[in-house]
C-alpha positions, 0 to 999 in steps of 0.5 A, a space after each residue: 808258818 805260824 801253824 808250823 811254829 805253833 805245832 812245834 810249842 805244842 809237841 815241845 810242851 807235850 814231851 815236857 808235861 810228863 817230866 813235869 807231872 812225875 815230880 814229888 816231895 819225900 814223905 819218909 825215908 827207910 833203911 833196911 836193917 837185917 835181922 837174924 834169925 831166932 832159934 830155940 834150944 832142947 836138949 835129950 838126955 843121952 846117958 843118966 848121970 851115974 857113979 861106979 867102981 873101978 881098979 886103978 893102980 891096985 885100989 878100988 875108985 869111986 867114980 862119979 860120970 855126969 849126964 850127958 846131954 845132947 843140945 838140939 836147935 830148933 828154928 823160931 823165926 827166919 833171918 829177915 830185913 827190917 824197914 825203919 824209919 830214918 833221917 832223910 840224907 
């Protein structure tokens, strides 16, 4: 009896150790914060600025047309997420 009794406090402690073994202290806290993704702009000139003459309602006109530009967007960075350091809840 007292091998049975004393095989069973054995088991029970061995099934209880590693639950004992798997506890910690917090060190840090992290909150994951996004950050969006860099991009760069170029731009190409499509058309030169310039001036002409036109008719309009019988008279010549001076017409000035501006530049026009076309805008391209150039990916930097990738949107990614951020670990910082935060206040443990």
């Amino acid at each position: 009896m007292k091998k049975v009794l004393a095989g069973a406090i054995l088991a029970v402690t061995a099934m209880a150790a590693p639950a004992f073994a798997w506890e910690g202290q917090v060190v840090a806290c992290y909150d994951k914060v996004w950050v969006p993704a860099k991009y760069s702009y170029t731009k190409t000139l499509v058309m030169a600025s310039h001036t002409e003459w036109e008719h309009q309602n019988g008279q010549m006109v001076k017409m000035h047309y501006p530049a026009v530009y076309k805008q391209m967007k150039h990916l930097e960075t990738a949107g990614h997420y951020l670990a910082v350091k935060a206040p443990c809840k």
